[in-house]
C-alpha positions in Angstrom: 99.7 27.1 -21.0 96.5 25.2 -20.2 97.0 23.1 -23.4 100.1 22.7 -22.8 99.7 21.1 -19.2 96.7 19.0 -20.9 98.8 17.8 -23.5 101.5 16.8 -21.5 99.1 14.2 -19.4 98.3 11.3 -21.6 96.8 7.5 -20.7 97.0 4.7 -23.5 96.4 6.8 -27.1 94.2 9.3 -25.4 95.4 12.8 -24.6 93.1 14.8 -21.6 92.0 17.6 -21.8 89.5 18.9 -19.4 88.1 17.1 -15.9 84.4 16.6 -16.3 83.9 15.2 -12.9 85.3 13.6 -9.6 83.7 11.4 -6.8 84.8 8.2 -5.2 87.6 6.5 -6.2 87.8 8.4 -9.8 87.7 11.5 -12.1 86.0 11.6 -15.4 88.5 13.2 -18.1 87.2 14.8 -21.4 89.7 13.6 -24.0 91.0 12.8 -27.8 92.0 9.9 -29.4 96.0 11.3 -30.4 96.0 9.9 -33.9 92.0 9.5 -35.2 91.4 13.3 -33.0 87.9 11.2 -31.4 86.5 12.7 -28.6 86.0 10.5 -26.1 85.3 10.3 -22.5 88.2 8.6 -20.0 87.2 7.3 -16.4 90.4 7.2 -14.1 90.8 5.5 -10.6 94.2 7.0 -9.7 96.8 5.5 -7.6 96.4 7.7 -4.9 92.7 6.8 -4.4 93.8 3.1 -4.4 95.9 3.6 -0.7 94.9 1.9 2.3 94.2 -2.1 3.1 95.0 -4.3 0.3 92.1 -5.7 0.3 89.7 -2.7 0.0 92.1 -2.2 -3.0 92.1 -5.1 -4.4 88.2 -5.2 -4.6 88.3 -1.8 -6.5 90.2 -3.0 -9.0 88.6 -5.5 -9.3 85.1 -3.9 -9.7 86.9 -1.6 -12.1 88.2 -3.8 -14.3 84.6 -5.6 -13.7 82.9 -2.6 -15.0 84.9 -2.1 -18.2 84.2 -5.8 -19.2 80.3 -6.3 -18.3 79.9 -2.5 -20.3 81.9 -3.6 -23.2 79.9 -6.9 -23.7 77.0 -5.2 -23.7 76.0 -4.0 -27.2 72.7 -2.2 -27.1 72.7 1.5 -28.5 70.8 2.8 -25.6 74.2 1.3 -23.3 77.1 3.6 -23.2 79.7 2.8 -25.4 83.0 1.5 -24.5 86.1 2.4 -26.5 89.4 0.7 -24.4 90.4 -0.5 -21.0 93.6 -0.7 -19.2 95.9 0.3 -16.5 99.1 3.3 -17.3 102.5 2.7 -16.9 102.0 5.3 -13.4 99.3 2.2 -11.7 96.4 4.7 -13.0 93.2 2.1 -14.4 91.3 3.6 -17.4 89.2 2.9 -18.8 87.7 4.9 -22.4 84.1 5.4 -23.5 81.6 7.3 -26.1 82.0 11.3 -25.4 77.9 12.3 -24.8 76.6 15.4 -25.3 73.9 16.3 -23.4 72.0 16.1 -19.7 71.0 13.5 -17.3 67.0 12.8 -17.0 67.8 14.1 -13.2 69.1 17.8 -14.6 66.5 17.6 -17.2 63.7 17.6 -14.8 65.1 20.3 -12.5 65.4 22.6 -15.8 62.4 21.4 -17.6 59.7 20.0 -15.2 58.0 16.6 -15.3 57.9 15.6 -18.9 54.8 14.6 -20.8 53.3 10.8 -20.5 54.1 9.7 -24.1 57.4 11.4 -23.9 58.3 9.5 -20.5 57.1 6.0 -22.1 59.7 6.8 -24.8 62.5 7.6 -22.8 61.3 4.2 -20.1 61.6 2.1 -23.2 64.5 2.8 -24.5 66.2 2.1 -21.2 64.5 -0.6 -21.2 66.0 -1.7 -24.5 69.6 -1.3 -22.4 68.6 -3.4 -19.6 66.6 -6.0 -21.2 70.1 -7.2 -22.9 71.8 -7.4 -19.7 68.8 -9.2 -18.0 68.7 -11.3 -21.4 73.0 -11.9 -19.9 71.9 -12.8 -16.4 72.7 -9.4 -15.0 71.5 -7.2 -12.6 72.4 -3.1 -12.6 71.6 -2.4 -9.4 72.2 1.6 -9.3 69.4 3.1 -11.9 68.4 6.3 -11.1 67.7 9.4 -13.2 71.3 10.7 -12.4 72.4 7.3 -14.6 70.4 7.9 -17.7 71.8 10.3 -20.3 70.0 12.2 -22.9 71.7 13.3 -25.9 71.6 13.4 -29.4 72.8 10.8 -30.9 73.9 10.6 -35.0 70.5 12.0 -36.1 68.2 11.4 -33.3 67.0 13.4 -30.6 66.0 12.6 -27.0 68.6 9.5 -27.4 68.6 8.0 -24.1 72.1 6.0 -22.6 71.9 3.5 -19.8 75.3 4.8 -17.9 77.6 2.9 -15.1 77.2 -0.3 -14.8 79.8 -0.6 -12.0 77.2 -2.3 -9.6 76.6 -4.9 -12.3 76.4 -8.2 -11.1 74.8 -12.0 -12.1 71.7 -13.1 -10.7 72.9 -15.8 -9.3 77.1 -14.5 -7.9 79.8 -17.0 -7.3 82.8 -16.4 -5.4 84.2 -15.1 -8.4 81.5 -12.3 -8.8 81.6 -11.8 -5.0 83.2 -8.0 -5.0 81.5 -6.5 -2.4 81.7 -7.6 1.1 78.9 -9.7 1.8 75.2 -7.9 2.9 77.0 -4.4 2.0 74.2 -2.5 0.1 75.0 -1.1 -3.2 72.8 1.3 -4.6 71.5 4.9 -3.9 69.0 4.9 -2.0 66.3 7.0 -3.0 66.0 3.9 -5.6 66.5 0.9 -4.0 64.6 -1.8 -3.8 63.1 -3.5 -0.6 65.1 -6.8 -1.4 68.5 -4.7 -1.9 67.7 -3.1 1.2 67.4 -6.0 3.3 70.7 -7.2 1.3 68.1 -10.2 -0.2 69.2 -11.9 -3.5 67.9 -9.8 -6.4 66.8 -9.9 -9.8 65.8 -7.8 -12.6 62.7 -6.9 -10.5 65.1 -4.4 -8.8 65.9 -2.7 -11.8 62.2 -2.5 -12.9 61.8 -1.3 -9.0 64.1 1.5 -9.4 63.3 2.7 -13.2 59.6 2.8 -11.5 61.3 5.0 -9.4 62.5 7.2 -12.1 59.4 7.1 -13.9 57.3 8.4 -10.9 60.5 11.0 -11.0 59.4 12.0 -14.6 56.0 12.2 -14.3 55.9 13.8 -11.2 59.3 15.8 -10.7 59.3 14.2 -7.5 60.3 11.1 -5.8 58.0 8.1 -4.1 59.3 8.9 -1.0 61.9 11.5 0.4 63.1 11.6 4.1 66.4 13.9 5.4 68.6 10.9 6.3 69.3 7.7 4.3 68.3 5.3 7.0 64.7 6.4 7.0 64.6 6.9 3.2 65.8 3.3 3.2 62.9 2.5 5.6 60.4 3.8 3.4 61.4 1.9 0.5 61.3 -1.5 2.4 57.8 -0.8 4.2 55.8 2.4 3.4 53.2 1.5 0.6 54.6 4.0 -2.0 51.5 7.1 -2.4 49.7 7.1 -5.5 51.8 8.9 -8.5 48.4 11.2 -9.1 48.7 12.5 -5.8 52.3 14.1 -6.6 51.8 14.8 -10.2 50.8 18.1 -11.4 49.8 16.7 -15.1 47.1 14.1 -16.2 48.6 10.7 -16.7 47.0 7.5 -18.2 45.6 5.5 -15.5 47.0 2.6 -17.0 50.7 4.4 -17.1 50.1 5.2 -13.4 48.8 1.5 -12.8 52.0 0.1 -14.5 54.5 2.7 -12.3 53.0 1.4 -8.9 53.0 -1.9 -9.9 56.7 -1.3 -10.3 56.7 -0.1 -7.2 55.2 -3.0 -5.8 57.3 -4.6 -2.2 57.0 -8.0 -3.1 59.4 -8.8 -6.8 56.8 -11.5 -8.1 54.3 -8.3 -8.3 56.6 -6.5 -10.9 57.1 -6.9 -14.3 59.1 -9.8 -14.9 62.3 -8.4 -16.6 63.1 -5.2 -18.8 61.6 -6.7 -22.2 57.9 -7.8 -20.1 58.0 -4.3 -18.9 59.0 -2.5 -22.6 55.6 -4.7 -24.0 53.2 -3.2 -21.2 54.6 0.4 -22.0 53.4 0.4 -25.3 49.7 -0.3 -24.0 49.5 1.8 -21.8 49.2 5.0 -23.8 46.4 6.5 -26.2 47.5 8.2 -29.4 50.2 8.3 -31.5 54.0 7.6 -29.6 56.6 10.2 -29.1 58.5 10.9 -32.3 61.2 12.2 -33.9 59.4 15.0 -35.4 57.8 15.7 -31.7 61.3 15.7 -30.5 62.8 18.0 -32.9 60.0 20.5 -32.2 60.0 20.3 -28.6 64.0 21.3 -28.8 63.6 23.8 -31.8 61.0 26.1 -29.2 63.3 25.6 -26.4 66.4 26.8 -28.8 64.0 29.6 -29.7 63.2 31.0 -26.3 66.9 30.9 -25.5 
C-alpha cells in the first residue's frame, strides 16, 4: 500500500518514493528516474510553504530557482550533481540531483571522533577543489559547515567528499538582479560565520575559507572555535573573540603548521586568510609530513570499521 501511495506521487519523470528530510521551505524526496530506474535525490518547495506576502514568495522562488542554476553550472566532482529543474503542474518547484550514499562530516565526527591530520587535509582539499570553481565564477557559498559536506563513496573511491547546497550562493560583487535577500539580513549558520557576514559587510571567498577553517578546527578537534547557548552571543564571538588555539581543544597531535594554517583561517580581518579556495588547496599540501591520505588508507580504515560491526 506504501508503494502504491509512492507511486501514485510523481514530479517531472521522477517517481518518490521515500521523504529523506524536511526543514524550511522544503522536503528532500528519495526517488527514481520512471524510465532509466536512476535513483536520484528530488528537493521540493511545496505550494503550501510558498503562502503568505508575495513578496517573501516571490524571493523564494527566486532563490530556488537561483540554486538549481548556480549548482548546475558548477561542474567539479566534489559539487553535488544536478540532474533537472522545474516547477509541477500542482505550483510544486523541483528540482533533481545525484542520490548520495553516505554521512555528513558533522555525523561522522559524532560517530567516529576527530579524524586524523592527513585524513582532514584530504577531505579540506577536496572541498576545496568544489569551491575553488565557484570562487574561479565570482561566487561566494556562504553556508559551509560540516552538516553541508557529504562523504560517500563515489564510483570506486572512498571518503568522496560533495560540497552540498549552494542556496546562499551569491556573486562577489551582487546587482539588483542577485539582490534575493533583503538587504543586511544575515545568511548563514552561525556557528560558521564570518565576522564580515556578521556585520552584514560585503564578502568574498575569505568567508568560505573562514567557515571551512571552521570545519577543520571541527575535524581535528571534534569541537567548535567557539560555542555559546544562544545565537546572538555565538555571533558575538565570531565577530570579536580571538578564536583559542586548535591544540588547546584537540585531543590528538596535529602539525603545527596544519594548526598555523586553521587559525590563520580563522583570522578577523579577510586580507589575513588565504586568498581564495585554490591559495588555500596549495598551503594544505605543505603542511603535512609523510605520505597523503590514500585510497588504500581509506579502504582499510572502512574495512576495520565493517569488521567490528
Amino acid at each position: 500500500a506504501g508503494r502504491q501511495i509512492a507511486a501514485a506521487r510523481t514530479i517531472g519523470s521522477y517517481e518518490l518514493l521515500e521523504r529523506l528530510g524536511e526543514g524550511g521551505m522544503g522536503e528532500v524526496w528519495k526517488a527514481r528516474h520512471l524510465l532509466l530506474a536512476r535513483a536520484a535525490a528530488v528537493k521540493l518547495i511545496l505550494p503550501e510553504r510558498l503562502r503568505g506576502v508575495a513578496e517573501e514568495r516571490e524571493a523564494a522562488i527566486r532563490r530556488f530557482q537561483h540554486e538549481a542554476q548556480v549548482t548546475a553550472d558548477l561542474r567539479s566532482p566534489h559539487t553535488v550533481e544536478l540532474f533537472d529543474f522545474g516547477a509541477s503542474g500542482d505550483g510544486t518547484l523541483y528540482y533533481v540531483m545525484e542520490l548520495l550514499e553516505g554521512m555528513n562530516l558533522e555525523h561522522f565526527v559524532y560517530q567516529f571522533g576527530p579524524i586524523e591530520p592527513r585524513r582532514a587535509v584530504d577531505w579540506l582539499q577536496q572541498a576545496c577543489h568544489s569551491l575553488g570553481e565557484a570562487h574561479a565564477q565570482g561566487l561566494i557559498h556562504r553556508d559551509i559547515k560540516p552538516a553541508n559536506l557529504f562523504l560517500c563513496d563515489y564510483g570506486r573511491d572512498l571518503d568522496f567528499v560533495k560540497v552540498l547546497d549552494f542556496g546562499l550562493t551569491k556573486p562577489a560583487v551582487t546587482t539588483k538582479d542577485w539582490q534575493l535577500t533583503n538587504p543586511g539580513l544575515r545568511m548563514g549558520t552561525p556557528g560558521y560565520m564570518s565576522p564580515e557576514q556578521v556585520f552584514g559587510l560585503e564578502i568574498g571567498p575569505a568567508a568560505d575559507l573562514y567557515a571551512l577553517g571552521c570545519v577543520a578546527y571541527w575535524l581535528l578537534a571534534g569541537a567548535k572555535p567557539f560555542e555559546a547557548d544562544s545565537g546572538g552571543e555565538l555571533l558575538r564571538q565570531h565577530a570579536q573573540a580571538p578564536a583559542p588555539p586548535l591544540s588547546q581543544k584537540a585531543t590528538q597531535a596535529v602539525p603545527a603548521g596544519f594548526e598555523a594554517l586553521v587559525m590563520t583561517c580563522l583570522a578577523k580581518d579577510p586580507e589575513s586568510r588565504p586568498r581564495d579556495a585554490d591559495e588555500l588547496c596549495a598551503a594544505l599540501s605543505k603542511c603535512i609530513d609523510g605520505e597523503p591520505w590514500s585510497q588504500t588508507d581509506a579502504r582499510r580504515w572502512w574495512e576495520e570499521r565493517r569488521a567490528v560491526r
